[in-house]
ZANUMI-566457 format. One record per residue (C-alpha): x, y, z. Coordinates in steps of 0.25 Angstrom, whole numbers, padded with zeros to 4 digits, m for minus. Example, Ala and Ser with C-alpha at 12.3 -4.5 7.8 and 13.67 -1.06 7.14 Angstrom:
BEGIN
{{0049; m0018; 0031}}
{{0055; m0004; 0029}}
REM end
This chain:
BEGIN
{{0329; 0503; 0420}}
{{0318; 0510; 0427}}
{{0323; 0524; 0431}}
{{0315; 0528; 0443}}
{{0326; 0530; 0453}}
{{0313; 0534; 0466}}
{{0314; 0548; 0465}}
{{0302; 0557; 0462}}
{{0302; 0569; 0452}}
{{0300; 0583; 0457}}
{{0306; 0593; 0465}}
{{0305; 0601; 0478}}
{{0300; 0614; 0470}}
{{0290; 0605; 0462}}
{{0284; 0600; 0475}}
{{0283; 0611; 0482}}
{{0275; 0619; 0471}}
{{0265; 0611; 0471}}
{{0263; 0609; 0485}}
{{0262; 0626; 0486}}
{{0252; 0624; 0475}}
{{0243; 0613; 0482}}
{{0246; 0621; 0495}}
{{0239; 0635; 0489}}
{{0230; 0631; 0477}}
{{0227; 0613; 0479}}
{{0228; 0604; 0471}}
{{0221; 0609; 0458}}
{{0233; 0617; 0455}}
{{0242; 0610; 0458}}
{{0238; 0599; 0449}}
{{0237; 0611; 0439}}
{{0253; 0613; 0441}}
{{0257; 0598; 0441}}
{{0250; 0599; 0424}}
{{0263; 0607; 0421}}
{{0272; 0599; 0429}}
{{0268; 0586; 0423}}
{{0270; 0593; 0410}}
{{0282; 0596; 0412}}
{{0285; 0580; 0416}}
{{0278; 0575; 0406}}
{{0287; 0583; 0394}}
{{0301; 0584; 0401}}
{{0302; 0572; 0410}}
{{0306; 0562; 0399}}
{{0310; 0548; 0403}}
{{0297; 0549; 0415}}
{{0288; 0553; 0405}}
{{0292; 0543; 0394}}
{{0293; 0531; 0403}}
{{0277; 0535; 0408}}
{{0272; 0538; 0393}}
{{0279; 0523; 0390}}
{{0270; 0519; 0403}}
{{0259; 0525; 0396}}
{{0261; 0521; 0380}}
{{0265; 0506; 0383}}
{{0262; 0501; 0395}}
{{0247; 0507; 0397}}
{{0244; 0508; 0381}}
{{0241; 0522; 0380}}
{{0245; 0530; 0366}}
{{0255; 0539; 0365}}
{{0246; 0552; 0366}}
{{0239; 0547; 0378}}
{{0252; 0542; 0383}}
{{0257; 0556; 0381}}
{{0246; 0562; 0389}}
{{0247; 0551; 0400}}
{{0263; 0554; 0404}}
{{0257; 0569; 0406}}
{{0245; 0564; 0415}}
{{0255; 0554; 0422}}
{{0263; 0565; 0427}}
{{0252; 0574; 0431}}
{{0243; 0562; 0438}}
{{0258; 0560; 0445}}
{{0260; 0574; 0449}}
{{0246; 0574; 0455}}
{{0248; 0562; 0464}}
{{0261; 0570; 0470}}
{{0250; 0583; 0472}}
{{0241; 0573; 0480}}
{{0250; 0567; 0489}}
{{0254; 0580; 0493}}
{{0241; 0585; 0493}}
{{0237; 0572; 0502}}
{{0248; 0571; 0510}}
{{0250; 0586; 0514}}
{{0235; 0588; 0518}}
{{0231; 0599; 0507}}
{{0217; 0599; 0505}}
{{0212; 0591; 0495}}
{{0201; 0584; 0490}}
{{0207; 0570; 0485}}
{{0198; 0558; 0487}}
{{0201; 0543; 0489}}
{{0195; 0529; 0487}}
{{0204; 0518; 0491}}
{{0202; 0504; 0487}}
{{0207; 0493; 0497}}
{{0209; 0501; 0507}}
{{0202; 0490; 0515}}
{{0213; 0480; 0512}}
{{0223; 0491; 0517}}
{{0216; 0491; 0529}}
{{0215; 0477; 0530}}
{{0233; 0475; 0528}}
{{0232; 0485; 0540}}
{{0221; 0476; 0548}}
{{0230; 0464; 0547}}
{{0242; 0470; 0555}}
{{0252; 0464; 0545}}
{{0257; 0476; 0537}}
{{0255; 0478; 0523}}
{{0262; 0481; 0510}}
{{0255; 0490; 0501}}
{{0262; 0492; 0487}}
{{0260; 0503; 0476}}
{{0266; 0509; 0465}}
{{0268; 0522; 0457}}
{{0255; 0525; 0454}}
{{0244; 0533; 0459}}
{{0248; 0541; 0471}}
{{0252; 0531; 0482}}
{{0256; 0543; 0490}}
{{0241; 0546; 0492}}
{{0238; 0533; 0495}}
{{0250; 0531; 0507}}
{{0243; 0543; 0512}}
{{0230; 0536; 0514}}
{{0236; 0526; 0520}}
{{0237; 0532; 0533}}
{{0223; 0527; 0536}}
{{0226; 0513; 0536}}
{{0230; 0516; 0551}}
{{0245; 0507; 0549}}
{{0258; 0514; 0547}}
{{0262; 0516; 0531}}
{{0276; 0513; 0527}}
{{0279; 0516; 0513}}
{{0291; 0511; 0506}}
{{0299; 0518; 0495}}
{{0311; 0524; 0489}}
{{0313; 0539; 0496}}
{{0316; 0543; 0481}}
{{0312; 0558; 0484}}
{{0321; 0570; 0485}}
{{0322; 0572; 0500}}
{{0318; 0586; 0496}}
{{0306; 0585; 0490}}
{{0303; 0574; 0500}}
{{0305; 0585; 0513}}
{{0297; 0593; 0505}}
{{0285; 0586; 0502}}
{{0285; 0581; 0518}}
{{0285; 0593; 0523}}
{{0272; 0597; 0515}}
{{0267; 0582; 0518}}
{{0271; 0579; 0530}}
{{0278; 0567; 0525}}
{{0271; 0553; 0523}}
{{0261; 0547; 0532}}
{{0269; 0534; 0532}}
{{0281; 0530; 0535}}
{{0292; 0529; 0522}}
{{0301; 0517; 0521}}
{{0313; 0522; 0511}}
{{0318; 0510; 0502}}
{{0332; 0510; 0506}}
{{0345; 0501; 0502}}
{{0346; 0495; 0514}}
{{0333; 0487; 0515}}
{{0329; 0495; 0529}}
{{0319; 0497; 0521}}
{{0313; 0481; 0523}}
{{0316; 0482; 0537}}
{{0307; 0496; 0538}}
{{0295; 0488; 0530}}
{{0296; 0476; 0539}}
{{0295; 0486; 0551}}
{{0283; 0492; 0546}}
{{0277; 0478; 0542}}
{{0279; 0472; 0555}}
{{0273; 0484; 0560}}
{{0259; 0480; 0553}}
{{0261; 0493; 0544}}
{{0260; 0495; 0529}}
{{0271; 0496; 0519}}
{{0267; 0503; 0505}}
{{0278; 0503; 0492}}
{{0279; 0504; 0479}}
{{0281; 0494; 0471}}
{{0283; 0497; 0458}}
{{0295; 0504; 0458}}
{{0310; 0501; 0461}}
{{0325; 0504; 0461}}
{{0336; 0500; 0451}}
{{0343; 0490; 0459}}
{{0329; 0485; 0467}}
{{0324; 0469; 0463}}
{{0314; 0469; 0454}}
{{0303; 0459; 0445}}
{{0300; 0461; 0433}}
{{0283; 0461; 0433}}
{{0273; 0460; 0419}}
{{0267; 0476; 0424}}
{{0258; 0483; 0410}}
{{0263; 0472; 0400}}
{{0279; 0472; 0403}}
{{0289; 0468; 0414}}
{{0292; 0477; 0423}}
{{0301; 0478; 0435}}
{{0296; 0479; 0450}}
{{0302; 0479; 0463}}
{{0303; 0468; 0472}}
{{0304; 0473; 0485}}
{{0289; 0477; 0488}}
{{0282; 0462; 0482}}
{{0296; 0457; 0491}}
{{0292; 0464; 0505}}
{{0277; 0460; 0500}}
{{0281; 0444; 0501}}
{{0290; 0445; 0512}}
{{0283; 0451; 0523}}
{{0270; 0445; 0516}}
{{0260; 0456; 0523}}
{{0247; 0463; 0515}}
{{0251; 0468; 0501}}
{{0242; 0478; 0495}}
{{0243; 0486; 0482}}
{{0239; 0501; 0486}}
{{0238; 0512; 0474}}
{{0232; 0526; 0474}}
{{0227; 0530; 0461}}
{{0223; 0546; 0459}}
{{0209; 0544; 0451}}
{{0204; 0560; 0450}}
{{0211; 0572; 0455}}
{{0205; 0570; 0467}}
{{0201; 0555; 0469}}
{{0213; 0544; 0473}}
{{0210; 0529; 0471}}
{{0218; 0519; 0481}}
{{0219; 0506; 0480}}
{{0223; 0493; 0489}}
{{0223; 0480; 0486}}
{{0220; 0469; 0494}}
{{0234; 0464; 0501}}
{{0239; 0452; 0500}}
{{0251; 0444; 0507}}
{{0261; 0440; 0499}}
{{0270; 0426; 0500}}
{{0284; 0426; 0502}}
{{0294; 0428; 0489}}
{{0296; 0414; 0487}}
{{0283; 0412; 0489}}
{{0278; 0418; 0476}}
{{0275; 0433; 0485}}
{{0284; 0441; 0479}}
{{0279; 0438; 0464}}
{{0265; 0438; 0468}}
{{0265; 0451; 0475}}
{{0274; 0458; 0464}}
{{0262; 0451; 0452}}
{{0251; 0458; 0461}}
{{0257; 0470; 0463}}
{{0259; 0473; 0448}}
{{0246; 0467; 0445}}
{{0239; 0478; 0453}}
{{0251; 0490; 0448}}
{{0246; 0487; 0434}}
{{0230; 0486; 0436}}
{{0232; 0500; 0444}}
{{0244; 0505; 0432}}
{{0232; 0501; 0422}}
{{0221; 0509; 0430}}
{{0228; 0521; 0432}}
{{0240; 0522; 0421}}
{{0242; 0537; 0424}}
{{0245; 0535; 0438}}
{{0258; 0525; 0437}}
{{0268; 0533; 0439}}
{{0281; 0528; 0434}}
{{0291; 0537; 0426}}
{{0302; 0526; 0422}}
{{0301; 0514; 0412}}
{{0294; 0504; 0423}}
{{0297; 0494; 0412}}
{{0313; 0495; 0408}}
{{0320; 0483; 0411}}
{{0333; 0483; 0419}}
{{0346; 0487; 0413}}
REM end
């Protein structure tokens, strides 16, 4: 049973030393601090490190030394990407450069005045990318689980200044739907993830790196419901410095019984795969995404 209950790690204390640290000495050092903290991850944080050196071993074929070596470069690329949304979102200086396939089609879903979906996953820094966003000239709305502790969450908006889009929280009574249908009939976009999900949520098991594994439903079932644009976005850091962003083309799904939902979930993991495949050190999952229910 996948464990991930949408909560991140870290604490208030661990946030607010690195953000002294980029505030006074950049990003250099602070890159230089997060060595020792993804250390420490990679040697006392058991069951995320086992599940991320399986990831590694079985499903990308690496040996177990380089394996090993990987679960320690998963946790640093990962702490990374949290330094650079801060650093991109608070407006420290930095010198972070961008190359954005598809933005055109982007562009082209805001053109068409019908809304859009765009869907991601766990990898990369989709952080970065919603940031970007913003010159797409539409209102962002980005849908997900309010997992963080309210906190840290304070915290990081205070230095922030929150998200330039607006937030729909996943909720149990399905306001949620009627908050996407708002924004949808509005001509805005909707960004999710799509890869992860609840104990409890619908799911369908999906062929993903040579085995079946579970993935929610909801997203593909918005997709064919209110049959608007669908595009795939990622945001994958390439250097230290350099972020690649990817969109592509959109599509429009058919309804469920039409054939939309399957279709839109097979794409989907098609594309999560070819970009899993392409950057392997950049999915970042610390449960077993491959355990059955029970």
């Amino acid at each position: 049973m996948p464990s991930w209950q949408g909560k991140s790690k870290g604490n208030k204390l661990g946030y607010r030393i690195f953000i002294g640290v980029l505030r006074y000495g950049g990003v250099r050092p602070a890159y230089f601090l997060l060595g020792f903290v993804a250390s420490y991850y990679c040697l006392f944080s058991y069951r995320s490190s086992k599940s991320i050196f399986q990831y590694f071993h079985r499903k990308v074929g690496f040996g177990r030394f380089r394996s090993f070596i990987s679960v320690y470069r998963n946790y640093y690329v990962f702490g990374q990407t949290l330094i650079d949304k801060i650093v991109v979102m608070a407006g420290i200086p930095n010198r972070f450069s961008f190359r954005f396939d598809g933005e055109e089609h982007l562009h082209g879903v805001v053109s068409g005045q019908k809304g859009g979906i765009l869907l991601s996953a766990h990898l990369g820094n989709w952080e970065v990318a919603g940031h970007l966003f913003t010159r797409l000239n539409t209102r962002i709305n980005i849908v997900m689980f309010d997992g963080e502790h309210e906190r840290i969450k304070n915290y990081l908006e205070g230095i922030t200044g929150g998200r330039n889009v607006n937030v729909i929280v996943l909720k149990d009574d399905l306001s949620h739907i009627y908050a996407i249908h708002d924004a949808l009939s509005k001509q805005e976009l909707v960004c999710m993830h799509a890869d992860r999900f609840l104990e409890g949520n619908k799911t369908a098991e999906m062929p993903f790196l040579g085995e079946a594994a579970r993935f929610p439903v909801g997203p593909f079932l918005l997709a064919s419901t209110f049959r608007v644009p669908v595009s795939f976005v990622f945001a994958f850091k390439e250097t230290s410095k350099h972020y690649h962003l990817y969109a592509t083309p959109p599509k429009t799904y058919q309804g469920a019984k039409q054939g939309g939902l399957e279709a839109s979930m097979k794409d989907f993991v098609a594309v999560m795969e070819e970009k899993v495949r392409q950057y392997p050190l950049q999915w970042f999952n610390y449960y077993d995404f491959w355990s059955k229910p029970g």
